[in-house]
GUVEX-988809 format. One line per field, with one value per residue (C-alpha): residue in three letters; x negated, z negated, y negated; residue number from 1. Coordinates in nm, 3 decimals, decimal comma, always signed. Each point is the difference from the previous one (the first is absolute). Layout:
# residues N
residuo = Ala/...
xx = X/...
zz = Z/...
yy = Y/...
num = NUM/...
This chain:
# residues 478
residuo = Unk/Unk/Unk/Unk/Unk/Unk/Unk/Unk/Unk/Unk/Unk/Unk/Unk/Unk/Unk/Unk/Unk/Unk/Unk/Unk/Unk/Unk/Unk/Unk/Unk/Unk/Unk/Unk/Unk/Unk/Unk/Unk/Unk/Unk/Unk/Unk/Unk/Unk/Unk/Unk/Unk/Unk/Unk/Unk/Unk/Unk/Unk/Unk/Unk/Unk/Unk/Unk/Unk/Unk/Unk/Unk/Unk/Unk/Unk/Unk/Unk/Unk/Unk/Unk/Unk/Unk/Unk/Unk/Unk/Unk/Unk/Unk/Unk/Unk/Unk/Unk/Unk/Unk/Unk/Unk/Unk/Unk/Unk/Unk/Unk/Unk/Unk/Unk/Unk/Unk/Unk/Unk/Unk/Unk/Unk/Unk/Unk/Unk/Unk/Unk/Unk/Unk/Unk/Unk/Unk/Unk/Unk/Unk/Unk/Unk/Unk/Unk/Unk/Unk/Unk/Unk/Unk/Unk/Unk/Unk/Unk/Unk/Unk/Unk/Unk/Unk/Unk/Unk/Unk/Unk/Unk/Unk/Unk/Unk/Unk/Unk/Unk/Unk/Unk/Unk/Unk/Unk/Unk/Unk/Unk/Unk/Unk/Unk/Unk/Unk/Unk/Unk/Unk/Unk/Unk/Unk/Unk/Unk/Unk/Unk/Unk/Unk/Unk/Unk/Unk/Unk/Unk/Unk/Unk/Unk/Unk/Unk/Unk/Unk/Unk/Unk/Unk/Unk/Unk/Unk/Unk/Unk/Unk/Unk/Unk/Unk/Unk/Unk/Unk/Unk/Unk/Unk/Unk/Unk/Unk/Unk/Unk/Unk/Unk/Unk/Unk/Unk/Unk/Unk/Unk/Unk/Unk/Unk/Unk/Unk/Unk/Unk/Unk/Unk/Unk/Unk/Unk/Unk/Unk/Unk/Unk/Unk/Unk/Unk/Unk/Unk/Unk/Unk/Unk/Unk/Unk/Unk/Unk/Unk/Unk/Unk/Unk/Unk/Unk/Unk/Unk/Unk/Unk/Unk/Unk/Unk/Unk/Unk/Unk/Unk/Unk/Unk/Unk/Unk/Unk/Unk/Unk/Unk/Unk/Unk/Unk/Unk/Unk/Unk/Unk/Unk/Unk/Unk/Unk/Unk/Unk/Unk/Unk/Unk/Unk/Unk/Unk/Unk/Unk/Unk/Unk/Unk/Unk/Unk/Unk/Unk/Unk/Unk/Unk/Unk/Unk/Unk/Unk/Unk/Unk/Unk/Unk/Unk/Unk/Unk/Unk/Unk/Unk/Unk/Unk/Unk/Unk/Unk/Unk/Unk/Unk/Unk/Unk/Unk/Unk/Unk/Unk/Unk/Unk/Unk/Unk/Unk/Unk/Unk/Unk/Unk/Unk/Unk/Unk/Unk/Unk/Unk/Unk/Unk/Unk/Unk/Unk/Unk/Unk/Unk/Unk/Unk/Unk/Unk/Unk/Unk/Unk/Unk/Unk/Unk/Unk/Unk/Unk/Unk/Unk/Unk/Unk/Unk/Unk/Unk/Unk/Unk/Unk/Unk/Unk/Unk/Unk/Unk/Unk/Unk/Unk/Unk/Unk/Unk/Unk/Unk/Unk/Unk/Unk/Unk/Unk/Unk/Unk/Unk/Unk/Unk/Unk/Unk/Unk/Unk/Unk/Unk/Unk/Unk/Unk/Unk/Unk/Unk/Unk/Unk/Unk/Unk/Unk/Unk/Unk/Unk/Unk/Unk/Unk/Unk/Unk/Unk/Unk/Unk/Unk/Unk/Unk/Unk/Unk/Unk/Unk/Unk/Unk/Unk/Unk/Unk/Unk/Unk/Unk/Unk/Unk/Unk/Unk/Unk/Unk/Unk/Unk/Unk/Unk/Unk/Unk/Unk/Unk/Unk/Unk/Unk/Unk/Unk/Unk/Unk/Unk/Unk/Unk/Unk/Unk/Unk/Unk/Unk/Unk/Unk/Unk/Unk/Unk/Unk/Unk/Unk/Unk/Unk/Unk/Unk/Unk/Unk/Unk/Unk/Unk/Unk/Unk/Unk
xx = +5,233/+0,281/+0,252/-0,224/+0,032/+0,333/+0,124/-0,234/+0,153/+0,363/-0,144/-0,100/+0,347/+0,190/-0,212/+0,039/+0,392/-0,049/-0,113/+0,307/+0,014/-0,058/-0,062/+0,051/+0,324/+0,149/+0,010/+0,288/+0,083/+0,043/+0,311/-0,042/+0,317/+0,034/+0,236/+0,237/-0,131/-0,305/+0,032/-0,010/+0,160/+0,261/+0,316/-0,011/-0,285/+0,219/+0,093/-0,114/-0,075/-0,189/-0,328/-0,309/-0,256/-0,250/+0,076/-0,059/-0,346/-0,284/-0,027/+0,418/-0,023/-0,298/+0,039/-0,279/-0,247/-0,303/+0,107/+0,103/-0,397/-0,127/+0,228/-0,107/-0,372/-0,003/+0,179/-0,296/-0,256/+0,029/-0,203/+0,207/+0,223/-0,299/-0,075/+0,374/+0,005/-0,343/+0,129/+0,302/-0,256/-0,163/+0,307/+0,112/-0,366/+0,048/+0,304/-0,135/-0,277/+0,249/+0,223/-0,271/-0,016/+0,350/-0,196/-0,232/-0,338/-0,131/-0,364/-0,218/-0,372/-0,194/-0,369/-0,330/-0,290/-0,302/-0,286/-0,296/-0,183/-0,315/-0,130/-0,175/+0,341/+0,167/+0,157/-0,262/+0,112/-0,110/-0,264/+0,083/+0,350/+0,274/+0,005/+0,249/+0,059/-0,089/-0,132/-0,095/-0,078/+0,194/+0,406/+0,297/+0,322/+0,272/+0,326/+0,307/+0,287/+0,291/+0,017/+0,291/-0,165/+0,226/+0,395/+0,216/+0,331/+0,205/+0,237/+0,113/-0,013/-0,306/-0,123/+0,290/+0,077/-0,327/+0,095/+0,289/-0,194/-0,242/+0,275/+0,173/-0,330/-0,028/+0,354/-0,092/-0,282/+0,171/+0,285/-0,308/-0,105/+0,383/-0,023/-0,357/+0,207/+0,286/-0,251/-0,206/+0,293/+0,122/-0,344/-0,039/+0,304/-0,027/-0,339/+0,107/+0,302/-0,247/-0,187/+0,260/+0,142/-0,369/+0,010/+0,320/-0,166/-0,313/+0,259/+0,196/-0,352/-0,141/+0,336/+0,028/-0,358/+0,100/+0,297/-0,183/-0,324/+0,242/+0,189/-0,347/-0,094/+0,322/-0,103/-0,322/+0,125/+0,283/-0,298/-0,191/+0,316/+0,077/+0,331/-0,170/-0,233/-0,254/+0,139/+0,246/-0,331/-0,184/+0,385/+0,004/-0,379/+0,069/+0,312/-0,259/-0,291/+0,254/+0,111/-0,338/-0,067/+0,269/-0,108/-0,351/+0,117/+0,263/-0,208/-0,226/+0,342/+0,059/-0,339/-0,003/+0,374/-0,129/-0,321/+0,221/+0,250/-0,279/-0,132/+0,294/-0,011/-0,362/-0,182/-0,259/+0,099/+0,199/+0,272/+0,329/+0,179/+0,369/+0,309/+0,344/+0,007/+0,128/+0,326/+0,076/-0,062/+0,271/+0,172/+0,238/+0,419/+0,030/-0,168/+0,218/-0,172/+0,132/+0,047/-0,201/+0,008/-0,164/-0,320/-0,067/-0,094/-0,097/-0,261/-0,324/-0,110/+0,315/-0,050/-0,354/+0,097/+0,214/-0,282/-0,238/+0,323/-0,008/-0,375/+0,039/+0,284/-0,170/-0,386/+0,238/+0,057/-0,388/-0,080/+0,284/-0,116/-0,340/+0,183/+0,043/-0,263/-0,190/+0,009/-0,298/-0,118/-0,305/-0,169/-0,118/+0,035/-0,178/-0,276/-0,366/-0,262/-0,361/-0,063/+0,153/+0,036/+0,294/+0,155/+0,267/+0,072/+0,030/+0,029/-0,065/+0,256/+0,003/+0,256/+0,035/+0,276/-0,032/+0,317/-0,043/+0,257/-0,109/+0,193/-0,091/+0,010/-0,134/-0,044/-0,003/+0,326/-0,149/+0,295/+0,261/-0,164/-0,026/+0,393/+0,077/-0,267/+0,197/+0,353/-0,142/-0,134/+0,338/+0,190/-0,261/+0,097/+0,387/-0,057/-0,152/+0,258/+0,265/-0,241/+0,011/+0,358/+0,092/-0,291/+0,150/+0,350/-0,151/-0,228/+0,226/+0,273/-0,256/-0,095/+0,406/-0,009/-0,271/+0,142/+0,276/-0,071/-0,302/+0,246/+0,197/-0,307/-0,161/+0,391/+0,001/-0,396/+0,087/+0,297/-0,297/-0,246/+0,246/+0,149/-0,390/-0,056/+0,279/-0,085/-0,390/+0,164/+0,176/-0,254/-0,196/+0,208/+0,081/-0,379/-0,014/+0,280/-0,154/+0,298/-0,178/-0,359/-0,275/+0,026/+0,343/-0,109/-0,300/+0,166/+0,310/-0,353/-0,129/+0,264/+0,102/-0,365/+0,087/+0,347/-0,133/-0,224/+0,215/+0,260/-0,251/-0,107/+0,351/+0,053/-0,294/+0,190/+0,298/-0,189/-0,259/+0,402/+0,029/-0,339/+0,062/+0,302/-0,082/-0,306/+0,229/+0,239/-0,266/-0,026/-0,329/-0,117/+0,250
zz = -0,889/-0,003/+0,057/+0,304/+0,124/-0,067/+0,222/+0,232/+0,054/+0,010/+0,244/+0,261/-0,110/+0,095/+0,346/+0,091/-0,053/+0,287/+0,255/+0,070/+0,236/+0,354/+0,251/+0,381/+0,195/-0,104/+0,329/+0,169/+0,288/+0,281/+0,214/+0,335/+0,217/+0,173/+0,241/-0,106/+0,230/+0,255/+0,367/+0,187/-0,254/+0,057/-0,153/-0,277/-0,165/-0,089/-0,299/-0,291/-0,205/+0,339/-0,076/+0,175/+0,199/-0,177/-0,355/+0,185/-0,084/+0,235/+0,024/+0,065/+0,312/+0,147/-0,016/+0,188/-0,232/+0,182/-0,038/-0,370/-0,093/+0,221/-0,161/-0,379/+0,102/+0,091/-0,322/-0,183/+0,206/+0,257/-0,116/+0,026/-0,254/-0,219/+0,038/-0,100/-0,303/-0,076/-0,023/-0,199/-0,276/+0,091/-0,107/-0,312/-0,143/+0,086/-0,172/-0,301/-0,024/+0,037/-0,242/-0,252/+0,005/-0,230/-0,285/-0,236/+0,120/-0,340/-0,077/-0,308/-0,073/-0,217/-0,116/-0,223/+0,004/-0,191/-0,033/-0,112/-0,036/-0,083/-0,312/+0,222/+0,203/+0,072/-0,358/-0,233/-0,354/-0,316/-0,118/-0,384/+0,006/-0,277/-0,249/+0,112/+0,326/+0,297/+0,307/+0,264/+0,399/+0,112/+0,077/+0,115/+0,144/+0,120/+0,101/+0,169/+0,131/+0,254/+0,204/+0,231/+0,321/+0,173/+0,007/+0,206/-0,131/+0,320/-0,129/+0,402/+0,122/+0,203/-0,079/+0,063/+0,307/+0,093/-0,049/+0,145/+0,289/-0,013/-0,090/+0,303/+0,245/-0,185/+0,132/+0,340/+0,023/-0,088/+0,313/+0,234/-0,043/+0,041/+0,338/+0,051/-0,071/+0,222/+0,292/-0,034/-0,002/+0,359/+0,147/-0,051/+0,110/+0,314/+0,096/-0,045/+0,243/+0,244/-0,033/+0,066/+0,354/+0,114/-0,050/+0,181/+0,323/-0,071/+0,129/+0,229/+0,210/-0,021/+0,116/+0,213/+0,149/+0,058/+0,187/+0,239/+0,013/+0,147/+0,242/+0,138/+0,024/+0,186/+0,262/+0,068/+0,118/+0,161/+0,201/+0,110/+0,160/+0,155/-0,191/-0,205/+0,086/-0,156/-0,157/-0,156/-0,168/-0,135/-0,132/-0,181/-0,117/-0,131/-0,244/-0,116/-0,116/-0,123/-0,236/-0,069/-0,067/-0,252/-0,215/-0,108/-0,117/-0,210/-0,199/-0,083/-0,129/-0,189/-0,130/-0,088/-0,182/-0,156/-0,167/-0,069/-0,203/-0,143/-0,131/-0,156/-0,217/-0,124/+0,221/+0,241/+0,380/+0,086/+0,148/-0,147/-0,045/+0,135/-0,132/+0,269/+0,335/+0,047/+0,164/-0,320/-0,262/-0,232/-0,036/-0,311/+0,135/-0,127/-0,072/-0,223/-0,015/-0,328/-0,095/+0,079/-0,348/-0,106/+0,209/-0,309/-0,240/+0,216/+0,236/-0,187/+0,217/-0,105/-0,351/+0,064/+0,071/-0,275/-0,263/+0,146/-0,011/-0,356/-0,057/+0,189/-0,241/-0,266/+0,095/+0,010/-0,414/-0,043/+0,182/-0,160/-0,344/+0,018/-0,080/-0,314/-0,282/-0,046/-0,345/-0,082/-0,321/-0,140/-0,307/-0,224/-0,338/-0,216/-0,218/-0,017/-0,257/-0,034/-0,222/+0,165/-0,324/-0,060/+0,348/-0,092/-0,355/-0,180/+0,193/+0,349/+0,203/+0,311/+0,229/+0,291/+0,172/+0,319/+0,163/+0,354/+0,200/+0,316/+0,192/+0,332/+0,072/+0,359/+0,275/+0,300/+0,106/-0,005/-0,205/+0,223/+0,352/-0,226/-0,031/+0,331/+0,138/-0,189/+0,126/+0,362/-0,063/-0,161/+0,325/+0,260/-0,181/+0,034/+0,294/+0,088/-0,212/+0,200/+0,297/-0,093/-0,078/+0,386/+0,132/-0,145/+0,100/+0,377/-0,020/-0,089/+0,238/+0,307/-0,132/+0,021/+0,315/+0,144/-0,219/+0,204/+0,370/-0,046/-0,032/+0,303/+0,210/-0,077/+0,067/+0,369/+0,069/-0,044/+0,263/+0,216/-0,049/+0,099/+0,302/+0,086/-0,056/+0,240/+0,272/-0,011/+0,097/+0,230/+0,198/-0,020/+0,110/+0,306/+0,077/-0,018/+0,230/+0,247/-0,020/-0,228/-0,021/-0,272/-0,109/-0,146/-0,201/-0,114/-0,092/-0,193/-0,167/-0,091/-0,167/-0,178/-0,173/-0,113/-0,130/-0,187/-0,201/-0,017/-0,172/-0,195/-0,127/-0,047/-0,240/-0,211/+0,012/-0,154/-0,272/-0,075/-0,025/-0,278/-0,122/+0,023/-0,187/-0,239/-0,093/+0,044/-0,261/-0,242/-0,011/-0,061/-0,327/-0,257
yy = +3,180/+0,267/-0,288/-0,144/+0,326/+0,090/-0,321/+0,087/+0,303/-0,176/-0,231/+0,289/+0,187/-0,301/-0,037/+0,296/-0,030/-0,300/+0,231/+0,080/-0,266/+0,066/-0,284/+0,042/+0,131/+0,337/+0,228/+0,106/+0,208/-0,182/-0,001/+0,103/+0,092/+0,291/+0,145/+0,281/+0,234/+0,019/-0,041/+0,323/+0,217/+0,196/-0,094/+0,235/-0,148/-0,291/+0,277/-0,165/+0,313/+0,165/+0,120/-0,157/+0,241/-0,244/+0,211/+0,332/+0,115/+0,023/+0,390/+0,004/-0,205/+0,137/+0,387/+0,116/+0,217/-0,143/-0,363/+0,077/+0,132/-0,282/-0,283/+0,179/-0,012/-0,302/-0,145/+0,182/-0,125/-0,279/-0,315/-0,275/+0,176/+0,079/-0,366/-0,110/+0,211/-0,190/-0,352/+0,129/+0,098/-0,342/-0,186/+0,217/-0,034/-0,430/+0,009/+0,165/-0,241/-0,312/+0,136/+0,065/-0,389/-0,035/+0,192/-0,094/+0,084/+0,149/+0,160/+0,101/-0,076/+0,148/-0,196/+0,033/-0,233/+0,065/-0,236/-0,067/-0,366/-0,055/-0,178/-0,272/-0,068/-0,289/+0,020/+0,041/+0,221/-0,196/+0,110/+0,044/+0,184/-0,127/+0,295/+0,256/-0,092/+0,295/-0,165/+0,231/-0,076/+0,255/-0,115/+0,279/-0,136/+0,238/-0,076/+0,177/-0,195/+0,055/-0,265/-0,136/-0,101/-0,153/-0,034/-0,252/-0,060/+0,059/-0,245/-0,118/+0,309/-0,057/+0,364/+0,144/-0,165/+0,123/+0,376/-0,037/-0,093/+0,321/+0,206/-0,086/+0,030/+0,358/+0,077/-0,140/+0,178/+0,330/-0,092/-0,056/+0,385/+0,101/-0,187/+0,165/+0,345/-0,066/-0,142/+0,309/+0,223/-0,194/+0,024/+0,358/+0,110/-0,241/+0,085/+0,428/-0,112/-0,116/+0,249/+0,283/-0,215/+0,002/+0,383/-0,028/-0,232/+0,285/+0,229/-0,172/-0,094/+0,414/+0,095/-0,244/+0,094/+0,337/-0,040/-0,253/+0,245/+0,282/-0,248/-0,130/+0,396/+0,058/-0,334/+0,108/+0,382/-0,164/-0,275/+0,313/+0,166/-0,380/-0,094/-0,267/-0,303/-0,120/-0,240/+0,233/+0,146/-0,352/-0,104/+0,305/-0,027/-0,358/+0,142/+0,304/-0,280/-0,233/+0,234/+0,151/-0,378/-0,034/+0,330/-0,146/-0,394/+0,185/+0,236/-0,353/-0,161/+0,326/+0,015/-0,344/+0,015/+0,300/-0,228/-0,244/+0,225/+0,147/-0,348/-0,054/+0,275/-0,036/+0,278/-0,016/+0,009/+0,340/+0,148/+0,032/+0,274/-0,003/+0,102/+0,016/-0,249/-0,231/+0,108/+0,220/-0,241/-0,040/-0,304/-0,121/+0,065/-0,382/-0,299/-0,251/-0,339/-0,064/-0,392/-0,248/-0,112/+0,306/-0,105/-0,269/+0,312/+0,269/-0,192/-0,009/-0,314/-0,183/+0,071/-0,058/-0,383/-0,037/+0,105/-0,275/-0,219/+0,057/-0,038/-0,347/-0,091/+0,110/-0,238/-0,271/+0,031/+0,059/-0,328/-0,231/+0,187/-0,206/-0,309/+0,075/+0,019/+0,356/+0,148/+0,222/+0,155/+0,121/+0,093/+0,318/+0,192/+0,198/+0,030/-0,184/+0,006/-0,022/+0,291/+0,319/+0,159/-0,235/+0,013/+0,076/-0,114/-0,379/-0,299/+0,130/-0,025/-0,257/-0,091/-0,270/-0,080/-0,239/-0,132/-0,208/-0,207/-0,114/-0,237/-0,104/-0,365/-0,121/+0,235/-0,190/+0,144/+0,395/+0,114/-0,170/+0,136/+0,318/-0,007/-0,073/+0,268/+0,285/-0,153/+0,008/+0,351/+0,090/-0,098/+0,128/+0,368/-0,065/-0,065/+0,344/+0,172/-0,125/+0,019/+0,362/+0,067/-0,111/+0,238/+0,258/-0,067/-0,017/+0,280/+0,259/-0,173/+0,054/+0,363/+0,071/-0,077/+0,119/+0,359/-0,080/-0,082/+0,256/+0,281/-0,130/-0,031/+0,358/+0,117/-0,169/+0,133/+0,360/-0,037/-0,192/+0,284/+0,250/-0,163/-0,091/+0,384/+0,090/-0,219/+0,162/+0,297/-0,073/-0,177/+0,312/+0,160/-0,207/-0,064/+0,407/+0,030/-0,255/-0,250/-0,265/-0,180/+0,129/-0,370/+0,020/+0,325/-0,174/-0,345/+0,223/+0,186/-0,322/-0,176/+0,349/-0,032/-0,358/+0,060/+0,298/-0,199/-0,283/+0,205/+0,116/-0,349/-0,053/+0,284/-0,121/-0,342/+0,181/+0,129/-0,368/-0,154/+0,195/-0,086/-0,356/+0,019/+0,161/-0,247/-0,294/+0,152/+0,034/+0,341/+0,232/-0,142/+0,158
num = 1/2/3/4/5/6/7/8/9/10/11/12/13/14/15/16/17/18/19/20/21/22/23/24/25/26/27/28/29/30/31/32/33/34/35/36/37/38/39/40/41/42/43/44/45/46/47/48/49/50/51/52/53/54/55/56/57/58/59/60/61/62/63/64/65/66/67/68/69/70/71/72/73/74/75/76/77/78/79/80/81/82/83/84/85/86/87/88/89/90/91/92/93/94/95/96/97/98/99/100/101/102/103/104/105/106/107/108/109/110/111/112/113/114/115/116/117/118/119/120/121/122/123/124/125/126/127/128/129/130/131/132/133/134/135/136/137/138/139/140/141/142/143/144/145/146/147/148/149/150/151/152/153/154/155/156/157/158/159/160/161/162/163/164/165/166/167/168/169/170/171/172/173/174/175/176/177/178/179/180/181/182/183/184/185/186/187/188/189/190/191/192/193/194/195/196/197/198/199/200/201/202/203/204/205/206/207/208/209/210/211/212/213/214/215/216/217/218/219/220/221/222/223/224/225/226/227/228/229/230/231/232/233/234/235/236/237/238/239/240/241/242/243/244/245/246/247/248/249/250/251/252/253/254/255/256/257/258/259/260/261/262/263/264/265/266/267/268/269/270/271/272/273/274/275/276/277/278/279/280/281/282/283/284/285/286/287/288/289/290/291/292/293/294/295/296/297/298/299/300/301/302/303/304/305/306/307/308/309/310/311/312/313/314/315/316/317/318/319/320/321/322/323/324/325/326/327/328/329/330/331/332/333/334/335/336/337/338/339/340/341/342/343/344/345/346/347/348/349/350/351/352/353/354/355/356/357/358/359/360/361/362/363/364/365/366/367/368/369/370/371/372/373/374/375/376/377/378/379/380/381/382/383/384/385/386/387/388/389/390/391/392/393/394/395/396/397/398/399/400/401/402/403/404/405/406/407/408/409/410/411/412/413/414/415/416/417/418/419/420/421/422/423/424/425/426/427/428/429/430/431/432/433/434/435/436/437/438/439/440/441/442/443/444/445/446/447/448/449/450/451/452/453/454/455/456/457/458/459/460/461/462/463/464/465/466/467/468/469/470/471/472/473/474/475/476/477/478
């Protein structure tokens, strides 16, 4: 018996040696070309060493206090984060359950039976006894045994394969909630941007209103002495309700971007406390691109593509595994006896030990379609890696220029508002001294309002530029 087990033992020794072997195709990175430098940046980011504003973190780019407590709340609290973080616990507790599968699955039991048959039962107890010999109707068995469940020999590397494959949805899953982080981190800071220009319109309008309030004042005391029409007075009236109009739809938009802000860090529908406006929010003196090759480690969608690249590449190994015959063992040791007093002592040891191979044979081509299901699904996701290496490349070429042209455009609006301001004055001035037409004052009044809170849009824009670059670089999550 020793030597039956003893080879037995050299048996699962050697197949254990075999598992060494790993079917399927070993994974390796891609190549996907990329340019040298991105479109839209300035010529000094063709630097190789130069720094990316993607590696800057979140609280360095956006200095605002208010944003900062916002941007931390919301880390702490919002729910698609808190859902994220979730499925990230999801995958690490899958992968320790598929890993669990290369290990013996081992237990102990632990039994007593006691019975008691009666002298009329099925086997009847002779009725004169030999001399000497104890029969009783009551029977003890007890035994205790460790006993190996279950254990597949991973000798193709189907098991492994298979954690490879969980190990890499685990990673995935962790990039997701770095894009969750970096998405939050862009929609707060967008939506408190919004919020501050609608302050700014909020201002522009009551401003607005008061200037035009006083001019109508001034038409109707100049009607009653006869210097103005009528007309003069309902042109005037129309500018006063217009911007009377304008003050009520943007306190909704700022109520509403306040809820919506508020949603995204976790709290109930409230305002928002605000830190500086908008024209004195700080700004970084530079924002270096970096190279585009950097995108591949410091995008958490890229890298999110790549680990379900390698999760495909890894199924493809589990399915061509089945072709080849499973190994599974079985069996127990220890100690049975039908007295307990002797449990443990003489002859009482028991041991099994059950090896299994099982080979499949006809399928009806499952296996095969099997194959070529995982080698499909293995070039669907380098697909969308690459997919997502070129989105990258684009989106943080369009948010370079849009940084670009936005700060050009907010430059040339500010000359606009100030020649627009000049030429309201002026017509004033002329209607006053009875050499112009109220409607020329009025139009110059007019298009001043618009301008005002155009540029004001446009200064936003300035600062979302920044936003969007920032996101497209990857940055927020570190």
């Amino acid at each position: 018996m020793k030597r039956t087990l003893s080879r037995s033992v050299v048996w699962f020794l050697m197949a254990i040696f075999m598992a060494s072997c790993t079917v399927g195709p070993k994974y390796r990175r891609p190549s996907v070309p990329t340019p040298d430098v991105f479109r839209g940046a300035p010529a000094s980011a063709s630097t190789p060493d130069l720094a990316s504003l993607g590696d800057f973190k979140w609280f360095e780019v956006f200095k605002d206090e208010q944003l900062q407590s916002l941007i931390r709340t919301a880390l702490a609290q919002n729910y698609d984060l808190r859902i994220a973080m979730a499925r990230v616990m999801e995958a690490r507790a899958n992968l320790g359950i598929t890993r669990s599968d290369q290990y013996p699955q081992v237990g102990a039991s632990a039994s007593m039976t006691s019975s008691q048959i009666s002298t009329q039962g099925s086997f009847l107890l002779p009725t004169n006894p030999t001399p000497g010999l104890a029969i009783t109707r009551t029977r003890n068995f007890g035994s205790v045994l460790l006993d190996l469940l279950s254990f597949e020999v991973d000798v193709w590397g189907r098991l492994r394969r298979a954690t490879e494959a969980a190990r890499a949805t685990l990673l995935a899953s962790e990039e997701s909630r770095k894009a969750v982080i970096t998405t939050l981190v862009s929609n707060v800071a967008t939506a408190y941007f919004d919020l501050l220009e609608l302050d700014m319109e909020l201002e522009i309008a009551r401003r607005t209103l008061a200037a035009r309030e006083q001019s109508l004042s001034l038409i109707k005391t100049q009607r009653q002495g006869g210097t103005a029409t009528t007309l003069d007075e309902r042109q005037a009236e129309e500018l006063v309700y217009s911007a009377r109009a304008a003050i009520p739809l943007t306190q909704l938009q700022i109520e509403q971007t306040e809820n919506q802000i508020r949603l995204l860090v976790g709290d109930s529908p409230d305002a928002v406390v605000r830190g500086h406006p908008l024209i004195q929010q700080e700004q970084p003196p530079a924002v270096p691109a970096g190279l585009p090759s950097s995108l591949l480690e410091r995008r958490p969608d890229i890298r999110l593509a790549e680990q379900n690249l390698v999760a495909a590449n890894a199924n493809i190994g589990v399915a061509r595994a089945a072709y080849f015959p499973d190994i599974s063992l079985t069996g127990f040791l220890g100690f049975q006896s039908s007295q307990l007093s002797n449990l443990f002592t003489g002859a009482t040891r028991a041991w099994n030990f059950v090896p299994q191979i099982t080979q499949p044979i006809f399928t009806g081509g499952r296996l095969k379609s099997t194959v070529r299901l995982t080698e499909a699904q293995k070039q669907e996701a380098l697909a969308q890696y690459e997919k997502s290496i070129k989105t990258g490349l684009r989106e943080v070429s369009d948010a370079l220029a849009q940084r670009a042209r936005s700060v050009e455009i907010r430059a040339q609006q500010e000359l606009l508002v100030a020649a627009v301001q000049d030429r309201v004055r002026l017509a004033y001035m002329r209607y006053r001294g009875g050499v112009d037409t109220l409607l020329n004052a009025l139009d110059a009044d007019r298009d001043l309002f618009n301008n005002e809170v155009i540029l004001a849009q446009d200064r936003r824009n300035e600062l979302l530029a920044l936003v969007q670059l920032y996101k497209a670089l990857g940055g927020g999550w570190q």
